[in-house]
N, C-alpha and C positions, 0 to 999 in steps of 0.2 A: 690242698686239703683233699682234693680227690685222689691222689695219687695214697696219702696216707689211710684215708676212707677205702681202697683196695688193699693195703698193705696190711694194717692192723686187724682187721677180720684173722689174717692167716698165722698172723705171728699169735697172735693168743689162741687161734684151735691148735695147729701145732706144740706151743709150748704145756697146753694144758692138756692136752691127750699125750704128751712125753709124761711127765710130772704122775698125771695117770696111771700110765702104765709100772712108771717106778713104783707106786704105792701098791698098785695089782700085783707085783711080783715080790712084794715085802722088803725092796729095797729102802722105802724110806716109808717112817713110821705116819699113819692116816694124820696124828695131828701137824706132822713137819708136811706134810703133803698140802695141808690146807693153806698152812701159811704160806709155801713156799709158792701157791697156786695164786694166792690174794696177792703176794711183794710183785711175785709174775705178770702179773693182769694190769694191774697200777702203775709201774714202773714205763711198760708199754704204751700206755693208754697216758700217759705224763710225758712221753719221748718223741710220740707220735704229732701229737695234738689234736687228736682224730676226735676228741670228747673234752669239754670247756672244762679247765682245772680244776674252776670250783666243784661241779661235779664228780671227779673224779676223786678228791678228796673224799668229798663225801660217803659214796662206793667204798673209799677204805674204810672209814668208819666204820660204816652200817655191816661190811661182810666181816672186818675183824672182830667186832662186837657180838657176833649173831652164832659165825663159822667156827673162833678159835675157845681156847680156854684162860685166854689170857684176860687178866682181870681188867675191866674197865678202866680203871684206874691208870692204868697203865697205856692202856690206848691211847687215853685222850688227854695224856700225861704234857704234850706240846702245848696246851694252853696254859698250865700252871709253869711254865718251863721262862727262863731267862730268855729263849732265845727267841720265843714268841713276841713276848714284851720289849723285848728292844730290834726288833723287825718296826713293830707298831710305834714306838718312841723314834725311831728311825726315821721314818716318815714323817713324825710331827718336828723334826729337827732338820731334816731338808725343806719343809713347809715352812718354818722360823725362817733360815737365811734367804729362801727366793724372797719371802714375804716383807720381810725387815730392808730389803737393798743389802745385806754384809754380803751374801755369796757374789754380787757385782761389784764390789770393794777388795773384795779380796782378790776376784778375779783381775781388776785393772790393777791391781800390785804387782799382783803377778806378772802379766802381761807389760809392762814397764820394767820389770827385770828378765824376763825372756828375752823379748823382744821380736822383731818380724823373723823367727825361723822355728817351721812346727817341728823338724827332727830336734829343736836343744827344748822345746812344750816339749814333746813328748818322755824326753830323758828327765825333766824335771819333775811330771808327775810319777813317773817310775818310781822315783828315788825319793818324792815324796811319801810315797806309799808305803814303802817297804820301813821307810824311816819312822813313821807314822806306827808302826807295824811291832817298833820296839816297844814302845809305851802306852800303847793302848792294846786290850787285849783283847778284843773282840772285835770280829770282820765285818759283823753288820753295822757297829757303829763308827768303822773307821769308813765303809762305804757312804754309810750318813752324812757324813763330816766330807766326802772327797768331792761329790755328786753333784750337790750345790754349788761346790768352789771349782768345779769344772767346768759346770755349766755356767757359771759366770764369767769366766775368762774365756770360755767360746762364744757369748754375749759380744763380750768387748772386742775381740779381732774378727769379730764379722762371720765367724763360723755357725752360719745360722742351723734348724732344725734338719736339711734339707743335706748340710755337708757334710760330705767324706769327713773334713777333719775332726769334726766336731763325733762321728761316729770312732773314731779314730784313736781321741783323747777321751770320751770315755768309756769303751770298751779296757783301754790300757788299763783305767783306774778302775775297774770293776773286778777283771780278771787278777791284774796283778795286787791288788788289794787281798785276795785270798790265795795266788798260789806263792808270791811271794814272803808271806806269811808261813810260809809251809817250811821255812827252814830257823822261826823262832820258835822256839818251845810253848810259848804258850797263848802264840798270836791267833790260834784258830782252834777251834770245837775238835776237828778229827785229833790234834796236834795233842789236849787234855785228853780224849779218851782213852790213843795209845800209852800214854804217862800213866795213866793210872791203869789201864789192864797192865804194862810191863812190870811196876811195882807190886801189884795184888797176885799177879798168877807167875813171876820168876827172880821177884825181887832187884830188879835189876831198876836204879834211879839215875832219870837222867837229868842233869846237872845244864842251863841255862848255859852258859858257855860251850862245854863240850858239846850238843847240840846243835850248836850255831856254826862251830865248829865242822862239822861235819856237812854243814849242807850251805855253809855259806856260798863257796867259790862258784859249784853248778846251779844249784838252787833258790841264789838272787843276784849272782852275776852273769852268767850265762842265761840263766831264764828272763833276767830282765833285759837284754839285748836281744832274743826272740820276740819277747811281748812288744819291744820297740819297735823291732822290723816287723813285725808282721803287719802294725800298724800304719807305719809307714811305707810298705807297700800298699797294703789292703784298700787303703782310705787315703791314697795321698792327695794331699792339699797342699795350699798356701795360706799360711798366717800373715796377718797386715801390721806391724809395726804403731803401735801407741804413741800418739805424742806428747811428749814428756811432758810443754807445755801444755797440755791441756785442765784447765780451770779444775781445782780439786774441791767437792761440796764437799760442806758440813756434816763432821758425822749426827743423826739424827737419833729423836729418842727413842726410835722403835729399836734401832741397831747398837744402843747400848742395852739399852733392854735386853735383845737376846744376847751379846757380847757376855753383859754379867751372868744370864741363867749358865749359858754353854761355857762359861768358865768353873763357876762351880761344879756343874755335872761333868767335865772334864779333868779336875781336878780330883773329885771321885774315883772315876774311869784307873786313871793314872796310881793312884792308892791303892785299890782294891786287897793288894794284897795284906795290907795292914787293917781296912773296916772289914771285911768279905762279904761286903754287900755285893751280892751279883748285878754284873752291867743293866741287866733287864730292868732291875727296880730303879736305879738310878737313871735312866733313860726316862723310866715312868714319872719319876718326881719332876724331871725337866718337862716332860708334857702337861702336866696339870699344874706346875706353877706356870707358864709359859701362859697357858690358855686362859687360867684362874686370874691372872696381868695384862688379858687383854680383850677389846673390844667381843662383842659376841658373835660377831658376822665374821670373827676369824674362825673359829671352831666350825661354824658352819660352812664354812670353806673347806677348810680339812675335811672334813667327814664327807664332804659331797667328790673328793679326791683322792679317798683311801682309798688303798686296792683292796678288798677284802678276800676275794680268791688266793691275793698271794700269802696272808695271814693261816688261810684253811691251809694251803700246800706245807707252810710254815708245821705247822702243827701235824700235819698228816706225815708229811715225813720224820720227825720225832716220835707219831705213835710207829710208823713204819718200823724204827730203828729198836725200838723195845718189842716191839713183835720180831723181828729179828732173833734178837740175843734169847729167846725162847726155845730155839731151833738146838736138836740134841745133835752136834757137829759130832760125825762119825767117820775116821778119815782108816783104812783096810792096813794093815800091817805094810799091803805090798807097794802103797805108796810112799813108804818111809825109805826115799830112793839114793842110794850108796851115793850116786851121780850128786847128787845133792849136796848131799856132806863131807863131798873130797873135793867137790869142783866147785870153786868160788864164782868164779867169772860166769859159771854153767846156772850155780843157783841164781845170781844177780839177775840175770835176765829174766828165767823161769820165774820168780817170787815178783817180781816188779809185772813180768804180764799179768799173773795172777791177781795181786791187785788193782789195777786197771781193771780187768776183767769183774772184779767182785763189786768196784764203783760205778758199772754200769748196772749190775746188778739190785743192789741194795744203795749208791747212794755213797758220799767219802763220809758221811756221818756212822754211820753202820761197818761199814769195812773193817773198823780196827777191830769188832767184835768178831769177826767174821775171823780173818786175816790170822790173829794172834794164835788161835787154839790147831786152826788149820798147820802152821808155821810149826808150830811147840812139836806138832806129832810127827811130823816131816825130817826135824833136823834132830829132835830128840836131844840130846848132850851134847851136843856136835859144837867146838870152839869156836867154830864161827855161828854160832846161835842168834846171839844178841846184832849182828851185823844183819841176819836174815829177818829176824823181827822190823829191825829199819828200814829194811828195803821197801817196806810197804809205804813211806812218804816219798817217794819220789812216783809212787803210782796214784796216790790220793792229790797228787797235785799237778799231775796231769789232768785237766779239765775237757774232753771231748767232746760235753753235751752240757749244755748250760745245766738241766735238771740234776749233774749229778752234785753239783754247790748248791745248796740252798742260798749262799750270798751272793750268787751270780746271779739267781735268777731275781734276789732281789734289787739288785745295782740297776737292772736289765728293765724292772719295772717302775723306779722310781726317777731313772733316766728317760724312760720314756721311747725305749730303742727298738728296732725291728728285731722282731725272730731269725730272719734268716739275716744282718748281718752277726748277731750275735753267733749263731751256730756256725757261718762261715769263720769268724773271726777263733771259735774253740779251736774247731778240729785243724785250722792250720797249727796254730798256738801248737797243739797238743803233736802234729806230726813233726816239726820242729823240734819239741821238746824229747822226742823219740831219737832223734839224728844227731842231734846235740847235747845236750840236759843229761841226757841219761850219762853216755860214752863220758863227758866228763866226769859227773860224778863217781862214775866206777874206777877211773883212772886218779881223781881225789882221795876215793880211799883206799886203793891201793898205793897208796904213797904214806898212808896214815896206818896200814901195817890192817885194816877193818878187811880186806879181801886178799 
């Protein structure tokens, strides 16, 4: 903290006496200056940790509210938002299975078909996740649903609060819950926003198959063989072998209880596309039928256990991302670069930094907004167009910084994990995924005729 308490002072005069001077010289118009001075400020002040989240949320609030032109409404848009609501349902559904005994049932299942070795744990929740990943379409609620059933099966092999492995197994299923996700079409928030800006502003619809298609091979094969090692370096352990015969209790009636709620709200989850109820509400109706079917000293439990900081971050980032898409993107003729539009391999690399670079900036929620119009004006007609607009998910799902997922950071809080293994555990992820991830994918699609 004190080294960030020096660092953070300098990083925000710096940035905002830059930003400044743009606006002083009429490169960027006072109101893109304010914003871009506000995302500036918070972004840092979110990375750092130099000021408690809660407050820092708040700060965007109160300076977007005050400073911009952009309607309130809009702001404070993440609390009417799905993903607010199933952050918070989120929560009350990992509170369900610690609470009921199922996340330790499912966990000793598991654990009985692993068995004593955390590298074939490890490849199991991987493959759980990603699999998880096809039929249900939202990362917070598949993080809901992994958390508890992680945390139960490091209950059961002795990997208590304190171990590597257990930091091990669920950083895998927090991170790979969302970057593996990054190569279904509709498993994650960034994955919808690009879909629907590529359709609204080029017309160009991408198809559930070809999709998957395209980022299967580097994207959850090769990624998930990083997310493994990294693990299994990072945090190696040993897991203790279950025995078989061990006496099996009755299932009880708190654990059918939630058994039946989390079946029908999962069965929802799974539908969606035919009710279009969003995840948020159905997450909501499971928390108040859950609560409304039981004892009153469980609610009181919950609520003495919500994170509510990570709720405000929740919502603060969603107004972040509408304050964003405000912003009049003005990119100079002279960057419309020949280099670009004759050199595939050249833009590949170029367009995928860029997006890393804009997810540090604004967040992988905002990027597509960002990303797209930037792209459009760069490649302009160019045959390889719709291949350069793509390149932007394989940088959205490179994860460097827990803040730049909102699902990370929620995995991260309802696990109960350190900061700094989490952050160790990104940036390797992420420098791996740089060495590997990438180079495959580029030589994936260049065999697929995309580069």
């Amino acid at each position: 903290m004190n080294t960030s308490s020096r660092i953070t002072p300098a990083l925000l005069a710096t940035g905002l006496a830059i930003i400044s001077l743009l606006a002083w010289r009429g490169m960027m118009r006072a109101e893109d200056a304010r914003i871009v001075a506000i995302v500036f400020a918070c972004i840092v002040l979110w990375a750092t940790g130099a000021v408690a989240g809660l407050l820092v949320s708040l700060l965007f609030f109160l300076l977007a509210a005050t400073l911009t032109s952009v309607p309130a409404a809009e702001i404070f848009s993440g609390f009417a938002s799905s993903a607010f609501w199933l952050v918070f349902s989120g929560s009350a559904i990992g509170f369900a299975l610690k609470e009921s005994g199922l996340s330790e049932r499912i966990g000793m299942a598991l654990a009985r078909s692993i068995g004593g070795s955390y590298l074939r744990a490890l490849l199991a929740f991987a493959v759980l996740s990603f699999l998880l990943s096809l039929v249900m379409p939202s990362t917070f609620g598949r993080v809901a649903i992994l958390i508890p059933i992680a945390i139960g099966y490091c209950d059961v092999v002795n990997l208590g609060e304190s171990a590597n492995g257990r930091r091990g197994i669920l950083l895998l299923v927090i991170v790979g819950s969302y970057e593996l996700a990054a190569a279904v079409l509709p498993a994650n928030l960034p994955n919808v926003i690009l879909a629907g800006i590529l359709e609204q502003s080029h017309g160009i619809h991408l198809r559930f198959s070809e999709y998957l298609l395209y980022f299967f091979p580097a994207g959850v094969v090769v990624r998930g063989a990083v997310l493994i090692f990294a693990s299994y370096w990072l945090f190696a352990d040993t897991v203790h072998a279950v025995s078989v015969s061990k006496e099996r209790v009755a299932v009880s009636k708190r654990e059918l209880h939630t058994v039946a709620l989390l079946t029908i709200t999962l069965a929802f989850w799974f539908t969606d596309s035919l009710h279009h109820i969003a995840p948020g509400w159905v997450g909501l109706g499971f928390t108040l039928a859950y609560f409304l079917t039981s004892r009153p000293e469980q609610l009181t439990r919950f609520t003495a256990t919500l994170k509510m900081d990570l709720l405000w971050f929740i919502a603060a980032i969603i107004g972040l991302t509408a304050l964003v898409n405000h912003l009049e993107i003005r990119i100079p003729d002279a960057l419309a670069l020949e280099s670009l539009r004759h050199s595939p391999f050249f833009a590949y690399l170029a367009l995928t930094a860029l997006s890393i670079v804009l997810c540090f900036a604004v967040t992988s929620n905002a990027e597509p907004a960002l990303f797209v119009p930037i792209v459009s004006r760069v490649l302009g007609q160019s045959a390889h167009l719709k291949a350069g607009l793509l390149m932007q998910v394989m940088g959205y799902a490179t994860t460097f910084m827990p803040y730049q997922s909102p699902p990370v950071v929620f995995g991260n809080e309802l696990a109960r994990l350190d900061k700094t293994a989490a952050l160790k555990y990104c940036i390797v992820t992420a420098l791996l995924g740089l060495a590997f991830v990438l180079p495959v994918n580029a030589l994936w699609w260049r065999l697929l005729g995309l580069l």
